[in-house]
PDB file of N, CA, C and O in Angstrom, chain B, residues numbered from 101:
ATOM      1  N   UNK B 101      22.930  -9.466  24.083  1.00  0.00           N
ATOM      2  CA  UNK B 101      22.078 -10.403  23.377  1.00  0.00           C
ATOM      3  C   UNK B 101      20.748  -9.729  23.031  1.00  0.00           C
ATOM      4  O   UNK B 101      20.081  -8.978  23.743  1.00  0.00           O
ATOM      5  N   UNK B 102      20.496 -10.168  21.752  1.00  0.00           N
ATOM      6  CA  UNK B 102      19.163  -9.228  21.215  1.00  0.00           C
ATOM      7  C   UNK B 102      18.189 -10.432  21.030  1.00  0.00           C
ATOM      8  O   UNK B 102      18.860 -11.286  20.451  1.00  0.00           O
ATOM      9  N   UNK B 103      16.874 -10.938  21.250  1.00  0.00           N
ATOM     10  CA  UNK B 103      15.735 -11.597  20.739  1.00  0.00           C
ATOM     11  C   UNK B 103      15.495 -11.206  19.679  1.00  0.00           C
ATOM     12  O   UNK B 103      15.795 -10.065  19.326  1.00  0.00           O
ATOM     13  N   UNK B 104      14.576 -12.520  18.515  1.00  0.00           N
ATOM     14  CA  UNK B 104      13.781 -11.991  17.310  1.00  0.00           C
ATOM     15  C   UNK B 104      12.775 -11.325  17.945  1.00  0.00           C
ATOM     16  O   UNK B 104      12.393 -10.373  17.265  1.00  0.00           O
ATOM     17  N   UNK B 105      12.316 -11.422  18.760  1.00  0.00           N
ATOM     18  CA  UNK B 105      11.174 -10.436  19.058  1.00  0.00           C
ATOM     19  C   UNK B 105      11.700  -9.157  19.468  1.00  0.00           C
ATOM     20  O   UNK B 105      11.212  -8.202  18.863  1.00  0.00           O
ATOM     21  N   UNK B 106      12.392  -8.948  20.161  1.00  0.00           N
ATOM     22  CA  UNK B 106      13.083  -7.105  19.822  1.00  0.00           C
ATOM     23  C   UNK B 106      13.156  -6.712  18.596  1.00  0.00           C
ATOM     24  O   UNK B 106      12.620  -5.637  18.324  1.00  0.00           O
ATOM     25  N   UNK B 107      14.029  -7.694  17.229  1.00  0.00           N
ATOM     26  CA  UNK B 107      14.441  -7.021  16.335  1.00  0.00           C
ATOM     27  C   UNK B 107      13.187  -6.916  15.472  1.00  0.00           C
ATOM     28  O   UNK B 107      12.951  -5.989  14.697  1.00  0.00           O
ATOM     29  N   UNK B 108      12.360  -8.050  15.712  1.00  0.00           N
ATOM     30  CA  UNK B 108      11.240  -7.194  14.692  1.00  0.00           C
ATOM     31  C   UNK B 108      10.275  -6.051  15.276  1.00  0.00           C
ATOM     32  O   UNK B 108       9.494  -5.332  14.653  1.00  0.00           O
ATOM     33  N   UNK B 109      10.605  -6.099  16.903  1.00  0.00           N
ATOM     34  CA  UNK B 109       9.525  -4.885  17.268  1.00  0.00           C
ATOM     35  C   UNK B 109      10.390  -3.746  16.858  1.00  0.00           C
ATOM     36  O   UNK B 109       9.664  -2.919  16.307  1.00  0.00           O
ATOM     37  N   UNK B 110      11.854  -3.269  16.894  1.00  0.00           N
ATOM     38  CA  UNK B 110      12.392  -2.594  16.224  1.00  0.00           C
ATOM     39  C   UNK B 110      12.455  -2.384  14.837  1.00  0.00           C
ATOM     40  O   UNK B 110      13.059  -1.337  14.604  1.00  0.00           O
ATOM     41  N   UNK B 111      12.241  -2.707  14.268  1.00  0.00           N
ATOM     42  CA  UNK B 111      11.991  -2.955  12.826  1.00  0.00           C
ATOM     43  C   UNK B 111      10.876  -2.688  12.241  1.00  0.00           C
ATOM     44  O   UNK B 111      10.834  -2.148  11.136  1.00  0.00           O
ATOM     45  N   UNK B 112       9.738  -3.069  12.978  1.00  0.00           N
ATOM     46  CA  UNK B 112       8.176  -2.640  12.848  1.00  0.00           C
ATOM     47  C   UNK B 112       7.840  -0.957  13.286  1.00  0.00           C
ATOM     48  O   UNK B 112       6.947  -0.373  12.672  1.00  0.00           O
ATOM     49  N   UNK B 113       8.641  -0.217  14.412  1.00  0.00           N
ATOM     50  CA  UNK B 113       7.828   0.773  14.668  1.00  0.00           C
ATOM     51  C   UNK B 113       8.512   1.722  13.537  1.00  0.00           C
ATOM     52  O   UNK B 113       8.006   2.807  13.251  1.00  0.00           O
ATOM     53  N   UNK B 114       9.901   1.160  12.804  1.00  0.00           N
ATOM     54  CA  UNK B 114       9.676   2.085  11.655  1.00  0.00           C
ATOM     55  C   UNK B 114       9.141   1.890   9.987  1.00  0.00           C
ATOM     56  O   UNK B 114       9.110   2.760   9.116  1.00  0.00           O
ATOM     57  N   UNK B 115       8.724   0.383   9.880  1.00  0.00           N
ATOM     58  CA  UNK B 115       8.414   0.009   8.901  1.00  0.00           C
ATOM     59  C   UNK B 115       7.052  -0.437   9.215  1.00  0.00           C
ATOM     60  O   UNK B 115       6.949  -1.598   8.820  1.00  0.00           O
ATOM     61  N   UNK B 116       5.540   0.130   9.957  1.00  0.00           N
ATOM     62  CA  UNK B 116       5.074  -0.489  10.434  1.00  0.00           C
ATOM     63  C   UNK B 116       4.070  -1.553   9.020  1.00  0.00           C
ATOM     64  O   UNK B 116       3.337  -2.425   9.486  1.00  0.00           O
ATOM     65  N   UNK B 117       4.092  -1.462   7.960  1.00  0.00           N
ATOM     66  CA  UNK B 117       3.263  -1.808   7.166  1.00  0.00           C
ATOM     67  C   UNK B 117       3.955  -3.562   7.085  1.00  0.00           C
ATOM     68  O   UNK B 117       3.302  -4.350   6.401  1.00  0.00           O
ATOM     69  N   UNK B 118       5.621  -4.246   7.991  1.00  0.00           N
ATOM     70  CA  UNK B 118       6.042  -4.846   7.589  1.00  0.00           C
ATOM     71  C   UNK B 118       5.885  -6.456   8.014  1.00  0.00           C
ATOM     72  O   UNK B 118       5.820  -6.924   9.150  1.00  0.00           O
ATOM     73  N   UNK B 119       5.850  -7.075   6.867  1.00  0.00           N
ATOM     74  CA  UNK B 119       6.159  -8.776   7.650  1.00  0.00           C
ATOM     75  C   UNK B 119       7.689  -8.805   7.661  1.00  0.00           C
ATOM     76  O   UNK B 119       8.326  -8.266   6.756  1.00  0.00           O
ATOM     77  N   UNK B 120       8.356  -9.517   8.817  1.00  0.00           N
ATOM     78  CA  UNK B 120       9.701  -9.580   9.493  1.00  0.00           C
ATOM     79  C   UNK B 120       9.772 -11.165   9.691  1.00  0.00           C
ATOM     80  O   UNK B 120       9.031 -11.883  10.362  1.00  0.00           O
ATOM     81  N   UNK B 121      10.942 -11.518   8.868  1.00  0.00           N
ATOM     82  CA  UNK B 121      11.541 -12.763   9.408  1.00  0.00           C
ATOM     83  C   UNK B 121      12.953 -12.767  10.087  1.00  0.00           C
ATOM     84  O   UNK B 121      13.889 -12.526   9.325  1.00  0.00           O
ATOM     85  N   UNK B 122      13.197 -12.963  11.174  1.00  0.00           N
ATOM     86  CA  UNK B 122      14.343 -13.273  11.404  1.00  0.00           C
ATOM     87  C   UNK B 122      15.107 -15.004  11.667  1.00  0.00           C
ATOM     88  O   UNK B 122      14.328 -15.934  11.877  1.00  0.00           O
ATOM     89  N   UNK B 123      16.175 -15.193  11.639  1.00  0.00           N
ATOM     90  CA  UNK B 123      16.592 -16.296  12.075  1.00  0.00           C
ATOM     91  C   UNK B 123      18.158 -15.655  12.502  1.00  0.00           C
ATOM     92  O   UNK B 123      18.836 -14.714  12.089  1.00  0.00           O
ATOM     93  N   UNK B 124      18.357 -16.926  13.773  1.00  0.00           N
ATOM     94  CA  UNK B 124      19.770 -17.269  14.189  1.00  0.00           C
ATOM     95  C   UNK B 124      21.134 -17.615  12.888  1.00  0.00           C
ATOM     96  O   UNK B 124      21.132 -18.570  12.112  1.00  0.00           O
ATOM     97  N   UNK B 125      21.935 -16.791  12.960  1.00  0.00           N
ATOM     98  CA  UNK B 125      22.957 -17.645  11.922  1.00  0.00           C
ATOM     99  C   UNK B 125      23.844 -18.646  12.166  1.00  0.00           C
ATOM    100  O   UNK B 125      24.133 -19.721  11.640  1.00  0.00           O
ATOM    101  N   UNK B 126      24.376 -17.693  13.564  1.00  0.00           N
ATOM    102  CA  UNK B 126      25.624 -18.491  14.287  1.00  0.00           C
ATOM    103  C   UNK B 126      25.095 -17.323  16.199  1.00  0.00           C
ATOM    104  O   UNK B 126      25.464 -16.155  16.317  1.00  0.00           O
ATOM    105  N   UNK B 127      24.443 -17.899  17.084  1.00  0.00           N
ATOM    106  CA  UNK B 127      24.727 -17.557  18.341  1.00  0.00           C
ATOM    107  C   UNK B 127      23.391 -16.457  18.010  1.00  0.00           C
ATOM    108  O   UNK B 127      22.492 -16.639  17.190  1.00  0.00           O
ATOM    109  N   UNK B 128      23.552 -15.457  18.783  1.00  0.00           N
ATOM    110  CA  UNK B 128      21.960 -14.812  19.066  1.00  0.00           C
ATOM    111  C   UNK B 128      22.534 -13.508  18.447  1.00  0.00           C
ATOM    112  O   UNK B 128      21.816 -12.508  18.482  1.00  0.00           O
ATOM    113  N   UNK B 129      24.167 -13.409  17.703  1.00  0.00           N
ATOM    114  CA  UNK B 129      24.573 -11.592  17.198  1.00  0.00           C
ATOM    115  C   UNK B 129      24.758 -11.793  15.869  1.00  0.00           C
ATOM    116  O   UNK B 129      25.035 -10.744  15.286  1.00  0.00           O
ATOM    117  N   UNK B 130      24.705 -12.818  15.129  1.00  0.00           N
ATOM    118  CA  UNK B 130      24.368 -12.810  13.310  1.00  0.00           C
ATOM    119  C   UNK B 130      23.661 -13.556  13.071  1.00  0.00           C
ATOM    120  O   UNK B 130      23.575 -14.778  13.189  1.00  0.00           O
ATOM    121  N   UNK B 131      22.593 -12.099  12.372  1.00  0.00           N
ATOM    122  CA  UNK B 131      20.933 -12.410  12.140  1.00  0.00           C
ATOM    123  C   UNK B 131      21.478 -12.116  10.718  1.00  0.00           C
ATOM    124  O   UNK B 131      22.282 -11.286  10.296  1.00  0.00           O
ATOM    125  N   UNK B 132      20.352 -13.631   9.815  1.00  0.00           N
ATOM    126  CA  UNK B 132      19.535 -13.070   8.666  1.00  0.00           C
ATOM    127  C   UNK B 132      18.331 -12.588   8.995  1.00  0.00           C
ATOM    128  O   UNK B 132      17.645 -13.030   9.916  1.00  0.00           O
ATOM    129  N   UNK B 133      18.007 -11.605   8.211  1.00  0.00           N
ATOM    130  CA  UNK B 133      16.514 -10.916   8.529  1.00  0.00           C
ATOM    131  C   UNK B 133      15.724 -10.551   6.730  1.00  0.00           C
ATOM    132  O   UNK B 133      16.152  -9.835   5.825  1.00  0.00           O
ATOM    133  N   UNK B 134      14.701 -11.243   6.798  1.00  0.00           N
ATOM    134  CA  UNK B 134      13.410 -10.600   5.614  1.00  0.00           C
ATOM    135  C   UNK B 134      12.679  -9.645   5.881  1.00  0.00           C
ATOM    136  O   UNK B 134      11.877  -9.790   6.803  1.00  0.00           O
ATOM    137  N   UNK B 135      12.729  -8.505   5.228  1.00  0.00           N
ATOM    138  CA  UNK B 135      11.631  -7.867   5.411  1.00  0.00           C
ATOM    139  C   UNK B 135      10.842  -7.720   4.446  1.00  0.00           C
ATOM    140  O   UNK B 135      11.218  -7.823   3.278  1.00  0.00           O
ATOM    141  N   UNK B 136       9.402  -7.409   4.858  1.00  0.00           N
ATOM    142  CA  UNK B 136       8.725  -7.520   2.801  1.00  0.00           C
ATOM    143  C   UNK B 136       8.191  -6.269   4.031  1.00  0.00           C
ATOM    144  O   UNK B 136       8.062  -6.327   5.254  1.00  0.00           O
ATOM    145  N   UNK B 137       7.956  -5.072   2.928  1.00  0.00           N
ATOM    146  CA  UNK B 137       7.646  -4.029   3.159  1.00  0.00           C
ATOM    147  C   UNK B 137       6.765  -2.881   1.990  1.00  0.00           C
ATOM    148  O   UNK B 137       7.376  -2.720   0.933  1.00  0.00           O
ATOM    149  N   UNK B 138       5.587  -2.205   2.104  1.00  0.00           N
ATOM    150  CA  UNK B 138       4.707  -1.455   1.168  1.00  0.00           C
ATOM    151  C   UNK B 138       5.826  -0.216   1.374  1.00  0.00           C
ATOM    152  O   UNK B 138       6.213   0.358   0.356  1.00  0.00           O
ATOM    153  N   UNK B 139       6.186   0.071   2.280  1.00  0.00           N
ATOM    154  CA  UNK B 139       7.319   1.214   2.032  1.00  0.00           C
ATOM    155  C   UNK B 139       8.150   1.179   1.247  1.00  0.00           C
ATOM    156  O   UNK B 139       8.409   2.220   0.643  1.00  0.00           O
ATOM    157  N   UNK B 140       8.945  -0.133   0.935  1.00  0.00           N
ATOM    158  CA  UNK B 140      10.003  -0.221  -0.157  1.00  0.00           C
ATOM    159  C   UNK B 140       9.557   0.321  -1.526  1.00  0.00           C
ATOM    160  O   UNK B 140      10.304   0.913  -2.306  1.00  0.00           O
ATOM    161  N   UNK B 141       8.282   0.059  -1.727  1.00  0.00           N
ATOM    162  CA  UNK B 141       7.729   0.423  -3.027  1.00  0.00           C
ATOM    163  C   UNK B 141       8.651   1.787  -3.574  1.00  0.00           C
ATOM    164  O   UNK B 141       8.600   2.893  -3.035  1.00  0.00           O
ATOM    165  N   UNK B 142       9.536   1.425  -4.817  1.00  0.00           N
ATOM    166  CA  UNK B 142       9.975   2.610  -5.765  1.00  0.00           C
ATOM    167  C   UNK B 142      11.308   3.176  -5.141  1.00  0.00           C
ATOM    168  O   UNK B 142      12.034   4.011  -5.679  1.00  0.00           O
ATOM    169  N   UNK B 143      11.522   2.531  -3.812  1.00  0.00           N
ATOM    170  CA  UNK B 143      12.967   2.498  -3.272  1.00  0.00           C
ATOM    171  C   UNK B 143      14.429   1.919  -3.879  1.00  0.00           C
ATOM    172  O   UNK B 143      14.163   0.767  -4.222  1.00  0.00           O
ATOM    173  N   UNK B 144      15.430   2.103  -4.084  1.00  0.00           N
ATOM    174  CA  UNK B 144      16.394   1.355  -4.687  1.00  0.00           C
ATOM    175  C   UNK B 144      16.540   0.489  -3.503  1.00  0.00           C
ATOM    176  O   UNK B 144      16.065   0.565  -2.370  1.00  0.00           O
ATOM    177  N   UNK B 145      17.395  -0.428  -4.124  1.00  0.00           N
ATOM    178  CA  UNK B 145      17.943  -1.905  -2.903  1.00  0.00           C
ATOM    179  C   UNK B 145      18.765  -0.884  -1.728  1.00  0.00           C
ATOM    180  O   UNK B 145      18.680  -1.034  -0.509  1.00  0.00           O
ATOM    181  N   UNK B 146      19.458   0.030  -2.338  1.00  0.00           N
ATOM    182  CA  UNK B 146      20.286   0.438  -1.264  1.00  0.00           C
ATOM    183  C   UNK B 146      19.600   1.518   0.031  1.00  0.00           C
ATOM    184  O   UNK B 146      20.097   1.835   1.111  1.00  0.00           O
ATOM    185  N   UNK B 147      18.413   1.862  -0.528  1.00  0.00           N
ATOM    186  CA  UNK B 147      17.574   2.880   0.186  1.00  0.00           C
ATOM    187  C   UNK B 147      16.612   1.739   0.778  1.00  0.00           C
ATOM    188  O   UNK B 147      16.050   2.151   1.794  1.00  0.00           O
ATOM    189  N   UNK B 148      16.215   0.261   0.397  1.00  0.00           N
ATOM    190  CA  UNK B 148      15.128  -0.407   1.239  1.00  0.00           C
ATOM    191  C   UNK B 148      16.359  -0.813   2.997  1.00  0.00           C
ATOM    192  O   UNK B 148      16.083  -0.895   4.194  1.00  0.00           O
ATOM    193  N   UNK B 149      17.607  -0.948   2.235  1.00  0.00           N
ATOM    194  CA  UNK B 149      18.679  -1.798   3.164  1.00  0.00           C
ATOM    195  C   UNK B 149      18.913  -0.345   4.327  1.00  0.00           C
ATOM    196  O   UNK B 149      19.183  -0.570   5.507  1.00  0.00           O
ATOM    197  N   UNK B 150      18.819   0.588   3.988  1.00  0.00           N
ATOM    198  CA  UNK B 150      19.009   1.777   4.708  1.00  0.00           C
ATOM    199  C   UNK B 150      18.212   1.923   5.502  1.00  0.00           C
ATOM    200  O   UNK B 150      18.493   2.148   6.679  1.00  0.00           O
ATOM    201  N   UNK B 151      16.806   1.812   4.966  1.00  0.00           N
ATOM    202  CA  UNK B 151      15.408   1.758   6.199  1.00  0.00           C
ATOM    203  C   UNK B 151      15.680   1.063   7.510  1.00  0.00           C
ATOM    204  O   UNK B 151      15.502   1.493   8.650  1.00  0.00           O
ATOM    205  N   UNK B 152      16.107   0.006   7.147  1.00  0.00           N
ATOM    206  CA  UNK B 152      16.001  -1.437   8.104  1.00  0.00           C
ATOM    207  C   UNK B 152      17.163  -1.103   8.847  1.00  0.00           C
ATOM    208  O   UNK B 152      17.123  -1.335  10.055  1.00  0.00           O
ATOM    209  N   UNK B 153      18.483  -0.462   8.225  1.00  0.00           N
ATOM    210  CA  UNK B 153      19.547  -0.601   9.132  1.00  0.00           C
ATOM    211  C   UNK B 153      19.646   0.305   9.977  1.00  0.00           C
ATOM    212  O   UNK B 153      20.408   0.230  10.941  1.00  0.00           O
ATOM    213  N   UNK B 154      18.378   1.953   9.571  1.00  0.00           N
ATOM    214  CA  UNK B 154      18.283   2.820  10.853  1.00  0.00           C
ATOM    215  C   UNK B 154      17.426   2.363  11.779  1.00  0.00           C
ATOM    216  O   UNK B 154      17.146   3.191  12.646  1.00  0.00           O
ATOM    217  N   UNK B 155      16.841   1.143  11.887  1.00  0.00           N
ATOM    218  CA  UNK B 155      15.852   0.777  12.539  1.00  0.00           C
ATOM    219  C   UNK B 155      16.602  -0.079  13.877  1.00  0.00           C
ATOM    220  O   UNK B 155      16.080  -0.464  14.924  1.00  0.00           O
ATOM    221  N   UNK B 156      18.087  -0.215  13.376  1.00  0.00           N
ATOM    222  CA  UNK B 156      18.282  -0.751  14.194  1.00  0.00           C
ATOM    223  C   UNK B 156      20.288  -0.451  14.483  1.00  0.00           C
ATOM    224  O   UNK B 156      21.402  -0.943  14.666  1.00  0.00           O
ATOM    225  N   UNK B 157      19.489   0.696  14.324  1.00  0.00           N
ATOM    226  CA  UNK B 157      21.288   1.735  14.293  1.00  0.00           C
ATOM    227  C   UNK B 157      22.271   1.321  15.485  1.00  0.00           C
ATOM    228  O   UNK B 157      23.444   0.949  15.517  1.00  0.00           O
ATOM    229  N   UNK B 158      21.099   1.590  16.632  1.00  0.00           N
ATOM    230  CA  UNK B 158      22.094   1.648  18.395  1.00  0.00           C
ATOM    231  C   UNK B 158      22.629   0.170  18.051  1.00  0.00           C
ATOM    232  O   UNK B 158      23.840  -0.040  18.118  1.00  0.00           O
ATOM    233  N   UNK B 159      21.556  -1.070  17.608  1.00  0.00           N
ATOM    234  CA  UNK B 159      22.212  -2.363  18.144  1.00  0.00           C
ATOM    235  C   UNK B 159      23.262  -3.172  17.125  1.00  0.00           C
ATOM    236  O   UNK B 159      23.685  -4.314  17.302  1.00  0.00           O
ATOM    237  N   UNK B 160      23.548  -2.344  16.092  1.00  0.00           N
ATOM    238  CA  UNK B 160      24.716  -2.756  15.161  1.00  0.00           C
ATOM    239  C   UNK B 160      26.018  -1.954  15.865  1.00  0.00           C
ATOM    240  O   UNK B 160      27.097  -2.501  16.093  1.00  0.00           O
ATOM    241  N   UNK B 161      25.649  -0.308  16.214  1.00  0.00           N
ATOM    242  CA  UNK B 161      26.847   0.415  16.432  1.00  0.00           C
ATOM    243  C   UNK B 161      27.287  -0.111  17.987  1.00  0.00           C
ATOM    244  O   UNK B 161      28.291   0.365  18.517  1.00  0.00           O
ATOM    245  N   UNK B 162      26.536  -1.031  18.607  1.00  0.00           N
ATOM    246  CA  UNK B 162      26.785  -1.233  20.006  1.00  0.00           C
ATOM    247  C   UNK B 162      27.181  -3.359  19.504  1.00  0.00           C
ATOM    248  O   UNK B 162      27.451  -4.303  20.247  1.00  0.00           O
ATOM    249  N   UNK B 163      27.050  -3.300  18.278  1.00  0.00           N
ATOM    250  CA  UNK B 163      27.715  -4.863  18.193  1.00  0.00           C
ATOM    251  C   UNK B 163      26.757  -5.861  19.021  1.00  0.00           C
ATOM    252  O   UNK B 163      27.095  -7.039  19.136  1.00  0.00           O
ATOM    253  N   UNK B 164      25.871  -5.510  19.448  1.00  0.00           N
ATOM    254  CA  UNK B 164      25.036  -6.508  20.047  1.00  0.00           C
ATOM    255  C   UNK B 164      24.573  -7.354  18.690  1.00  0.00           C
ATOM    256  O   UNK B 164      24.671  -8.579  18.629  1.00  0.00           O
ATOM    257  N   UNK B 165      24.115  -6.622  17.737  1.00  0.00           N
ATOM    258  CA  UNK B 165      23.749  -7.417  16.222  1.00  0.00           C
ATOM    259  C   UNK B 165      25.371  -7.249  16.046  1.00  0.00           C
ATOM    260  O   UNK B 165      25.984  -6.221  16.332  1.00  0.00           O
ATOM    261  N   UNK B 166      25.903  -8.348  15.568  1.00  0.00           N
ATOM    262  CA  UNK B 166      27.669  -8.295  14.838  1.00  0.00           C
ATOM    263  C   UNK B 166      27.355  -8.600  13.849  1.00  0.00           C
ATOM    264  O   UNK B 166      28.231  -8.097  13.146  1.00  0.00           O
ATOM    265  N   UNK B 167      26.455  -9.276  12.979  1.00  0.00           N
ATOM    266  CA  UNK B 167      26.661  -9.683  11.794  1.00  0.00           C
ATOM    267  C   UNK B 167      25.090  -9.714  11.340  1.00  0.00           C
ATOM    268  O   UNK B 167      24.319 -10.428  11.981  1.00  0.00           O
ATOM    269  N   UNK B 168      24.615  -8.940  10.236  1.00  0.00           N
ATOM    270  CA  UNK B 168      23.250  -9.058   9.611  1.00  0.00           C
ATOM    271  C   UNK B 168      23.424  -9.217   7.711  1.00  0.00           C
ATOM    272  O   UNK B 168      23.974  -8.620   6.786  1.00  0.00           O
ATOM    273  N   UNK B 169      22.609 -10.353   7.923  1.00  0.00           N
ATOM    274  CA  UNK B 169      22.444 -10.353   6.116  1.00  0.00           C
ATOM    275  C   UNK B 169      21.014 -10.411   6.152  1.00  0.00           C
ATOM    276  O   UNK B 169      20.281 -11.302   6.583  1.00  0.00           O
ATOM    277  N   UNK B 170      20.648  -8.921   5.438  1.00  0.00           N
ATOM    278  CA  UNK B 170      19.638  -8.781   4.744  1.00  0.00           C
ATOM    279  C   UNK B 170      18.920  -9.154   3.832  1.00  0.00           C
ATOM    280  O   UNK B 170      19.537  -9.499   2.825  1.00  0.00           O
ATOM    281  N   UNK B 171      17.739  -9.226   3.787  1.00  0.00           N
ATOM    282  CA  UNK B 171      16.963  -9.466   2.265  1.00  0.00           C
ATOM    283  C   UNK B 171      15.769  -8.335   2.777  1.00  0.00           C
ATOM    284  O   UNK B 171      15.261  -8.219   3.893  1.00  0.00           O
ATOM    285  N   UNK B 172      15.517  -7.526   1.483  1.00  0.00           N
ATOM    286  CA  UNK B 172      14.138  -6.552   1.171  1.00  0.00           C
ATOM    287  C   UNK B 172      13.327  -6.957   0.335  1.00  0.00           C
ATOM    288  O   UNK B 172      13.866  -7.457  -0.653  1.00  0.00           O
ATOM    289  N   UNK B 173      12.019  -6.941   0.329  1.00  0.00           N
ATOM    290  CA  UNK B 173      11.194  -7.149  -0.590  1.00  0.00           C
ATOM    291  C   UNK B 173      10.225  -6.116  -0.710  1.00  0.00           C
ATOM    292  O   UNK B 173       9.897  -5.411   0.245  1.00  0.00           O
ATOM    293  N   UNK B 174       9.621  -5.975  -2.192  1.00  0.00           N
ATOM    294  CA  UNK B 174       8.598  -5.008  -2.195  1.00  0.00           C
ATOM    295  C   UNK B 174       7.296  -5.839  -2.215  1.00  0.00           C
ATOM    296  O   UNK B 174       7.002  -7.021  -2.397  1.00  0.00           O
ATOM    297  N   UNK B 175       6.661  -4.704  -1.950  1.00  0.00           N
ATOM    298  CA  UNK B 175       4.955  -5.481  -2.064  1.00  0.00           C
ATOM    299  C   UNK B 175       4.276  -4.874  -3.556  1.00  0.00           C
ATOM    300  O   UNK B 175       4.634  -3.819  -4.080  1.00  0.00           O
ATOM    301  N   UNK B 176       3.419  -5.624  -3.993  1.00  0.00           N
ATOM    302  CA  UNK B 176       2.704  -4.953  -5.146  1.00  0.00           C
ATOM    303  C   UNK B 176       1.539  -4.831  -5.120  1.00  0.00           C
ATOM    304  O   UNK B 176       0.954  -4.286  -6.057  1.00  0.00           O
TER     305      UNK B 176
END
């Protein structure tokens, strides 16, 4: 079991410029998650979704996260 507060402190020490939303989907292992991020700036969708998903590599490949739907945003 992972907390929103792990996944955005994971999420923050590599995106630190970021606001992080998470929510429950179904149980505490499929998260939607927002990130709005100044890093995304000039990133494709598939390179902002890449940031976020090494941020949280161990807890997808260890299934503790089973299910994440993303959203990225840029800042301007």
């Amino acid at each position: 079991m992972i907390t929103k507060k792990e996944v955005i402190h994971l999420i923050s020490k590599k995106l630190p410029s970021s606001k992080i939303f998470v929510e429950n989907i179904k149980g505490n292992d499929h998260l939607q998650v927002t990130v709005i991020a100044s890093e995304f700036n000039g990133l494709s969708l598939i390179k902002q979704h890449q940031l976020v998903y090494s941020a949280l590599k161990e807890e997808l490949a260890s299934e503790v996260i089973h299910a994440l739907s993303l959203k990225t945003i840029t800042t301007n």
